[in-house]
C-alpha positions, 0 to 999 in steps of 0.5 A: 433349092438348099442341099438336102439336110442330114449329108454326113459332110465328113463325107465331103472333106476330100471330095472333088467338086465340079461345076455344072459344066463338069469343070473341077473347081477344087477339093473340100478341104474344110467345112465352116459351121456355125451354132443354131440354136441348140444345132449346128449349121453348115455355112461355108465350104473351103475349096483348094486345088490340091486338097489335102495336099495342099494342107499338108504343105501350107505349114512352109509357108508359116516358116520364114526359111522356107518362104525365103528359099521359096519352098513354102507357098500360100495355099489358094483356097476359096470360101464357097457358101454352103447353099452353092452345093448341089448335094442330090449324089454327095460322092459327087458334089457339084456346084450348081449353075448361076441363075440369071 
């Protein structure tokens, strides 16, 4: 089953997304789209423990005086497909379960 078209996913960004467990995987921190055709599709989320935040504070780690002091860090990130998303209540975004 693929995510239910027409989820305004500006919606998303910020989000807290749980797996099917109820575990917090992380915050929508940014949406990868692609052109089809005349439209635009949805192929990726990017996932970050700390959301905006860690946003925010990635710019130190671009500066190599920050990085040196150790006040800049990379932030952790994960790239998701788009299709792993279970949309059917998009306040709340969870991961669907492994199919075996």
């Amino acid at each position: 089953m693929t995510p239910p078209r027409g989820v305004r996913v500006e919606r998303l960004l910020g989000r807290l997304v749980v797996d099917h467990l109820g575990v917090a995987a992380g915050r929508v921190e940014d949406i990868v789209i692609e052109p089809d055709g005349e439209a635009y599709r949805v192929t990726h989320v990017i996932l970050g423990p700390e959301g905006r935040v860690a946003r925010m504070f990635a710019f130190g780690y671009q500066l190599p005086t920050l990085r040196a002091v150790g006040l800049g860090r990379k932030p952790r990130t994960r790239r998701l497909p788009w299709a792993w998303l279970d949309l059917t209540d998009p306040e709340h975004p969870r991961l669907r379960p492994k199919v075996a």
